[in-house]
C-alpha positions in Angstrom: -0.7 -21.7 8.5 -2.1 -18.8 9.6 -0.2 -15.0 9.1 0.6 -13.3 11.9 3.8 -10.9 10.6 3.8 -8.4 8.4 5.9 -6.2 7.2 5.7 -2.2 5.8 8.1 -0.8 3.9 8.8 2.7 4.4 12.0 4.0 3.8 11.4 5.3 0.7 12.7 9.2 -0.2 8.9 10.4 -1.8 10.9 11.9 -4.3 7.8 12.2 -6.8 5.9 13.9 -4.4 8.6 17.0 -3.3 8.4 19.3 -2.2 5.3 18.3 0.3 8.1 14.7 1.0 11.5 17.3 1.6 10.3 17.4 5.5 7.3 14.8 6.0 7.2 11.6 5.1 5.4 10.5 2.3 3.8 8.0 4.9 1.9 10.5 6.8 0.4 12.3 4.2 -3.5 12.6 5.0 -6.2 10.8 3.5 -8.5 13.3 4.8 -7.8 12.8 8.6 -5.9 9.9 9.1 -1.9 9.4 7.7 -1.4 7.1 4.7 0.4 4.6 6.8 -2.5 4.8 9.3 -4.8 2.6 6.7 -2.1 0.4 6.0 -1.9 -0.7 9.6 -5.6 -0.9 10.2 -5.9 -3.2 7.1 -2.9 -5.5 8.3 -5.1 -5.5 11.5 -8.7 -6.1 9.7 -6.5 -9.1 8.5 -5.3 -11.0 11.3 -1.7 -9.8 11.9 -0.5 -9.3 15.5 3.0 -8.3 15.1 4.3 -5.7 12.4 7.3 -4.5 11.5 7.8 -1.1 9.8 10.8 -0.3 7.6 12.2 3.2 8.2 15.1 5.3 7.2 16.6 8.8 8.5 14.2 11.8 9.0 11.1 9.2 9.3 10.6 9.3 13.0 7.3 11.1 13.2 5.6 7.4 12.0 7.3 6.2 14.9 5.4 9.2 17.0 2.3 8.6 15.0 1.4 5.3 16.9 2.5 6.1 20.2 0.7 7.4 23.0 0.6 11.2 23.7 0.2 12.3 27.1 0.1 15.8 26.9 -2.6 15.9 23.7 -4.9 13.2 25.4 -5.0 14.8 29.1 -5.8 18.3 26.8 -8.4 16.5 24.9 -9.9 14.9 28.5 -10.0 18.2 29.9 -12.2 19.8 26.8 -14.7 17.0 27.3 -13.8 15.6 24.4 -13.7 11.8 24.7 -14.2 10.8 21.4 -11.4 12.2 20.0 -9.2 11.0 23.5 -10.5 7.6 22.3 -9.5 7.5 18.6 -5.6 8.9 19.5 -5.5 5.6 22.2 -7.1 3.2 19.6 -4.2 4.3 17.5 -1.7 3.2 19.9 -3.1 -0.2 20.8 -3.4 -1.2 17.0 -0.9 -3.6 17.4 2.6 -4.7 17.9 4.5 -2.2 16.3 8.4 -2.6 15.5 10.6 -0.4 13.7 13.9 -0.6 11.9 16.5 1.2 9.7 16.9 0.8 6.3 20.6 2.6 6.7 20.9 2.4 3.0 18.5 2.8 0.0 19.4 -0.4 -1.9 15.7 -1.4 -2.9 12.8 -3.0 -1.7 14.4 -6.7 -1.7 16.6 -5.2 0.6 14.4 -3.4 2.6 12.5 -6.4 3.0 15.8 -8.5 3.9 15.9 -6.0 6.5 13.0 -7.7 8.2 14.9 -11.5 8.8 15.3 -11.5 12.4 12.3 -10.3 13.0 10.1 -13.0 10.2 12.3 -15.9 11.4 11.0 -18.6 9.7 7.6 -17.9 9.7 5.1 -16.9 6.6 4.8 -13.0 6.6 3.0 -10.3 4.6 4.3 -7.4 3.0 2.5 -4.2 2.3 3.5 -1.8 0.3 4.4 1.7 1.9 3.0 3.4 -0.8 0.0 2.0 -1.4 -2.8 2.5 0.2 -6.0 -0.1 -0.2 -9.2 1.1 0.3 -13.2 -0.9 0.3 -14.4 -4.2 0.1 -12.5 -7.3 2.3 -9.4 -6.4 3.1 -6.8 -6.8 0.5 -4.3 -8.4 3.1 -6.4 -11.0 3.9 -7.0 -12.0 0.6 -3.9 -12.7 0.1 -3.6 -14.0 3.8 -6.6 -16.3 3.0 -5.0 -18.0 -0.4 -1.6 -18.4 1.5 -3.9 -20.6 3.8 -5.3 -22.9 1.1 -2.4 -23.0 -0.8 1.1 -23.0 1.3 2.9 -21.0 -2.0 4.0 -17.4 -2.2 0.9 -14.9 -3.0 1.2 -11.8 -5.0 -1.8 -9.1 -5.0 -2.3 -8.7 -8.6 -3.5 -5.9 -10.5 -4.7 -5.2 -14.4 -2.4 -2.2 -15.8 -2.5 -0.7 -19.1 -0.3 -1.7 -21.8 1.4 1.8 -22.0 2.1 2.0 -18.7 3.2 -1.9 -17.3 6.9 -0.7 -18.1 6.4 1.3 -15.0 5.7 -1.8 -12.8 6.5 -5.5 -13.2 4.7 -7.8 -15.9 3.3 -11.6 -15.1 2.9 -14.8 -16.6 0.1 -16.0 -15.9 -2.9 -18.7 -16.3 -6.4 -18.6 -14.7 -7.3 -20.6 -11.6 -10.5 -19.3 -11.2 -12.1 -15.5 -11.2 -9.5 -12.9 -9.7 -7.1 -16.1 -9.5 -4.1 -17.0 -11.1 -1.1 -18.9 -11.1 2.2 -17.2 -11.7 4.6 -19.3 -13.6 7.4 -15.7 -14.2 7.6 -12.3 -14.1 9.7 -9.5 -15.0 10.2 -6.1 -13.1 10.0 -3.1 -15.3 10.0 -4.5 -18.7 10.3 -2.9 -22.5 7.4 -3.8 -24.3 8.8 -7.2 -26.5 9.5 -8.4 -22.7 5.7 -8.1 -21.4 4.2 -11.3 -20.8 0.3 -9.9 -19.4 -1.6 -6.5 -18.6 -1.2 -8.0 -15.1 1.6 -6.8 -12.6 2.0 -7.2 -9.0 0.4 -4.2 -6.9 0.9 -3.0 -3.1 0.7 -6.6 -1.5 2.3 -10.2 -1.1 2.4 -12.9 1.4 6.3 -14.7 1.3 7.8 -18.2 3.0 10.9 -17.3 5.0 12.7 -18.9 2.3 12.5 -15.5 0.3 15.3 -14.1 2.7 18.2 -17.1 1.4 17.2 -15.8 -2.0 17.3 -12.5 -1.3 20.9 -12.9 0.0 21.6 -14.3 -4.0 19.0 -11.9 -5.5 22.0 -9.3 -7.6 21.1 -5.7 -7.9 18.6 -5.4 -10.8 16.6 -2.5 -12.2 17.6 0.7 -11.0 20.7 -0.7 -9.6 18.6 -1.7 -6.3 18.2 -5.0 -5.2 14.5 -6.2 -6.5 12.2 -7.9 -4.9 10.6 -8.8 -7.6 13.8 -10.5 -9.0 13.4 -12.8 -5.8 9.7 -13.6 -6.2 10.6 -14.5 -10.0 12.8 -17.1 -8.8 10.4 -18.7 -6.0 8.0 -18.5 -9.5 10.4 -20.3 -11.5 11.0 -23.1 -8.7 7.4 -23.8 -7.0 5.2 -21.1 -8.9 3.5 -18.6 -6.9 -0.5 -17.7 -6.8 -1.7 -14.2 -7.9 -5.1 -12.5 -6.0 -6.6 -9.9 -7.9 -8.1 -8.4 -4.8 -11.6 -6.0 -4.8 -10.2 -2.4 -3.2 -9.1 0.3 -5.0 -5.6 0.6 -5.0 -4.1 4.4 -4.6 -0.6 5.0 -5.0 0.6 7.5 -2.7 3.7 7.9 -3.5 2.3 9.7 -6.8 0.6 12.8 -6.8 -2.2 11.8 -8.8 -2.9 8.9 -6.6 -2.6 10.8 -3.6 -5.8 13.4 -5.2 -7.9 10.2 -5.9 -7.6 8.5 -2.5 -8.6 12.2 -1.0 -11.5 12.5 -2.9 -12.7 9.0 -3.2 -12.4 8.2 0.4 -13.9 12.0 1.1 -16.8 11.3 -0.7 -17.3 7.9 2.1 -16.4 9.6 5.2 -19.1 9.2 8.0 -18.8 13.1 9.3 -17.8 15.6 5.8 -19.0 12.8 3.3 -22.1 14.6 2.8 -21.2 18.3 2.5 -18.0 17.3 -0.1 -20.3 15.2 -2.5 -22.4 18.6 -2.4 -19.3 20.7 -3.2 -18.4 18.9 -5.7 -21.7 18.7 -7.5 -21.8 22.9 -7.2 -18.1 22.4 -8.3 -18.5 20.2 -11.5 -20.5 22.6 -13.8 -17.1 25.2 -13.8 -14.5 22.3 -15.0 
C-alpha cells in the first residue's frame, strides 16, 4: 500500500537550544537559507506524500506563515525583477497539503502523534521527526516508505549510536535481514546500560499501521513522565515484529546545538550559489584552529 500521510511533530519547547528557541521555533531555524522544517517537507515530498499534517503548540504560528503565500513580499519581489526568488517563495506554498494542529499539552511524542488520528484514519502514515533534519542520498522517507511497501509491518529508520551515548535514545533488538536491514523483535526507550540490547536505536523516521493509535490509547506514561512512542512501537514489536532501515543521509539533530552547526556547515559546503566561496573560507580558516 502505498504512503500518502505523514506526519511532523513539532510542538516541542527547543529547550536545548535557548535562548535562540525563547521566541522562534526551533523548526525554523536556518540551514543556511531555508528553515529546518522546510527540508523536512521537501523530503516527505521527494517521497511520495500528498497530504501532511504538522503538529504545533502555542507560539509556533510562524511555521504556519512559513508555507503560505505572501502577497505583499511576492508583488515586491515582481516589481524588483526578481523572478527567481518570486518563484522559490510560491514553490514553497504549493509543496503540498499542509494541515496543522495543537498539541494543547506537552505529554510526549506518543501523544503528539495520537494527535494525528482523525486526520491518519486508518490509513498507513509516516512520521518524521521535528527535529531531525535528513540530508543526501535517496530520501530517507522513502526508504522507509519503500520497505513498508514490500513488507506490510511497522518501519523504523534505524541508526548506529555509540555505546556511551544510546542512554540518550532508545536501544533495539535486532537481527539482520540483509545490509542496512533488520528485523526488530524489542526495544527499549532511554535505557541504563545492563538494559541495552544493540548500538542500534531508532533515529528521525518511521512508517506506522493505524493500529498504532488503539495502542497508543493503552501506551502509560513512560520515560520522562510523557507518553512514549516508543513504548507503543515496542508493543507492535513484541506482537508482529517491526522492520528497521538504516537509511544513507546524514542525520542532524536540530534540536541540539551541535547538530544544528553540522547541518550548517555540511549542507554549506553543497550549496549551489556560496558552496564555493565557504569551502574556501574554511580552508583560509583551518590553519588558526
Amino acid at each position: 500500500m502505498k504512503i500518502k500521510k505523514a506526519v511532523i511533530p513539532a510542538a516541542g519547547l527547543g529547550t536545548r537550544v535557548l535562548p535562540a528557541s525563547k521566541a522562534m521555533p526551533k523548526e525554523m531555524l536556518p540551514i543556511v537559507d531555508k528553515p529546518a522544517i522546510q527540508y523536512i517537507v521537501e523530503e516527505a515530498v521527494a517521497s511520495g506524500i500528498e497530504d501532511i499534517l504538522i503538529i504545533t503548540s502555542r507560539g509556533k504560528t510562524t511555521v504556519e506563515d512559513h508555507f503560505d503565500r505572501n502577497p505583499e513580499l511576492e508583488q515586491k519581489l515582481l516589481s524588483s525583477g526578481k523572478q527567481d526568488v518570486y518563484e522559490q517563495m510560491v514553490r514553497i506554498s504549493s509543496l503540498a497539503n499542509i494541515e496543522y494542529i495543537r498539541q494543547k499539552e506537552t505529554k510526549g511524542l506518543g501523544h503528539a502523534v495520537y494527535c494525528a488520528k482523525t486526520f491518519v484514519g486508518d490509513e498507513p502514515f509516516a512520521v518524521l521527526y521535528g527535529d531531525d533534519v535528513i540530508y543526501g542520498g535517496k530520501p530517507a522517507c522513502r526508504e522507509l516508505c519503500d520497505a513498508y511497501e514490500q513488507y506490510g509491518l511497522g518501519i523504523a529508520g534505524v541508526q548506529e549510536v555509540p555505546l556511551d551515548a544510546i542512554g540518550k535514545y532508545c536501544s533495539l533488538k535486532v537481527d539482520p535481514l540483509s545490509p542496512r536491514l533488520f528485523k526488530i523483535f524489542d526495544m527499549i526507550e532511554k535505557p541504563a546500560p545492563e538494559e541495552v540490547m544493540s548500538p542500534y536505536a531508532i533515529l528521525g523516521r518511521c512508517v506506522l499501521p493505524a493500529k498504532i493509535f488503539s495502542i497508543l490509547e493503552q501506551t502509560p506514561p513512560g520515560a520522562g513522565g510523557e507518553i512514549q512512542l516508543t513504548d507503543a512501537m515496542r508493543r507492535l514489536a513484541l506482537e508482529e515484529t517491526m522492520i528497521g532501515v538504516e537509511y544513507e543521509g546524514t542525520r542532524y539533530d536540530m534540536g541540539n546545538k551541535l547538530g544544528i552547526l553540522q547541518a550548517i556547515v555540511e549542507v554549506g559546503l553543497q550549496h549551489a550559489e556560496v558552496g564555493g566561496a565557504f569551502r574556501e573560507y574554511l580552508r583560509a580558516l583551518s590553519p588558526k584552529l
